[in-house]
N, C-alpha and C positions, 0 to 999 in steps of 0.2 A: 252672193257666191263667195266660199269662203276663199281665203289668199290662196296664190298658188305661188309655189316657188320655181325660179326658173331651175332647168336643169344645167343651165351655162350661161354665167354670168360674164361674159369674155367683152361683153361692150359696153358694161357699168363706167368705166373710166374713159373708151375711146372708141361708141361706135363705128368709126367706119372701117378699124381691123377687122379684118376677118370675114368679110361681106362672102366671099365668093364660098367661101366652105359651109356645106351643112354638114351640122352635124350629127344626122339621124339617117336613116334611111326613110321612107315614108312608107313600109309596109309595118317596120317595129314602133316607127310612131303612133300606126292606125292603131294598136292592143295598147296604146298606153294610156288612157281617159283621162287621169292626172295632168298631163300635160295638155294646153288650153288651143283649141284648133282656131285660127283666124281664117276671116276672109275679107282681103282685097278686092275692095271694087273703086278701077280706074280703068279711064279708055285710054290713057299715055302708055303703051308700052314700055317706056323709061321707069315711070313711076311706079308702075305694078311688080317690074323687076326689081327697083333698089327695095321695095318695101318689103318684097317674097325675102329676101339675099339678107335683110335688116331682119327679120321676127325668125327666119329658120336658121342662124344665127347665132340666136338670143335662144335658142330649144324650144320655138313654139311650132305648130303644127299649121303650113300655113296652104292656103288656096286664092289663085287671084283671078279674075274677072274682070271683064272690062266693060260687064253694062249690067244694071240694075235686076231688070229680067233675068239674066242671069243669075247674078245671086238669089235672088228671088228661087230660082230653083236650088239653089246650092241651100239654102236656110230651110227647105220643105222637106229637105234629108233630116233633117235636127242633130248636125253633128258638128254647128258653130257655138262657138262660146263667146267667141266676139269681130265685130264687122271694122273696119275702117274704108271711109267711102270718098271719094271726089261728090263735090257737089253738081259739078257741069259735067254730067253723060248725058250720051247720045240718046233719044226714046226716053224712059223714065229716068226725073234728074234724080239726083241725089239725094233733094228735101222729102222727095216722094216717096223714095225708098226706105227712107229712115222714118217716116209716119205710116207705111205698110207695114214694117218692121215690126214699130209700137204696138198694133193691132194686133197681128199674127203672130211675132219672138219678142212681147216686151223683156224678158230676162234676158236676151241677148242686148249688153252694151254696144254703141257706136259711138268713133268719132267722124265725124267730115272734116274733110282736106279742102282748101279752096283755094286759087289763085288770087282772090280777090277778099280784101280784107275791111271789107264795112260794117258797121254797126247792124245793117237790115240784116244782110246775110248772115250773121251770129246768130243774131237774135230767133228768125226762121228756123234755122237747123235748130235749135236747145230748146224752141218753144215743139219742133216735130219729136223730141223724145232724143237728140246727140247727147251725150256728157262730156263733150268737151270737140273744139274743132283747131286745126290746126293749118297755117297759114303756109303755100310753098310761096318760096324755097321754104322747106323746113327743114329744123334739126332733129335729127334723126337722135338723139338721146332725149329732148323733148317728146318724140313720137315715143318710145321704149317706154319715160316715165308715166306719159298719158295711159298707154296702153294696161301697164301696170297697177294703175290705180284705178280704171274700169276693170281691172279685173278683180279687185279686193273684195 
């Protein structure tokens, strides 16, 4: 996928300014395909918030969900560019989703999100097709820059 560049670069120095403003409408985002659609999938309400607040933000185009099957239908539209997932939801986990993903949108990147920071769990998600995972709490300009570089 070639680079995309952001259209608002306002959290390069200090993600957590600015959370609460978007700065797009989401009907002039839908005409604009240059600009890269995410989707969020977390059953934390907390989480799918700061993450929605954190990438529409940053001018991405963003959709959140809080379970697998869900996205699963949101990725059969084919209007994601790229996924970021929790590992532990409810019905299909997150490792699952991310090796349906491989099958059905291997050109769609993921990262997984995980409470829980072991070697297996790594290892599982990057061997199911993630390029990269990221541990909460996390940092939310870690998350920007991962997100960025699955999109190059």
């Amino acid at each position: 996928m070639p680079s995309v560049e952001l259209a608002d670069d306002r959290l390069a120095s200090d993600p957590s300014k600015n959370l609460g403003e978007s700065t797009r409408s989401t009907e002039s985002e839908s005409s604009n395909s240059l600009i890269p659609n995410i989707l969020v999938v977390d059953d934390d309400p907390l989480i799918r918030s700061q993450l929605s607040r954190l990438y529409e933000a940053s001018g991405y185009i963003v959709e959140a969900v809080a379970c697998a099957e869900d996205a699963l239908v949101h990725l059969a539209q084919g209007k994601t560019d790229f996924v970021i997932t929790d590992i532990k939801l409810p019905g299909l986990g997150g490792a699952e989703l991310i090796a349906t993903m491989q099958e059905n949108h291997p050109d769609v990147p993921v990262i997984a999100i995980t409470g829980y920071l072991d070697i297996e769990t790594a290892v599982k998600v990057l061997k199911c097709g993630a390029v990269d995972f990221v541990v909460k709490p996390f940092d939310l300009a870690a998350v920007l820059e991962a997100t960025r570089a699955a999109l190059e």
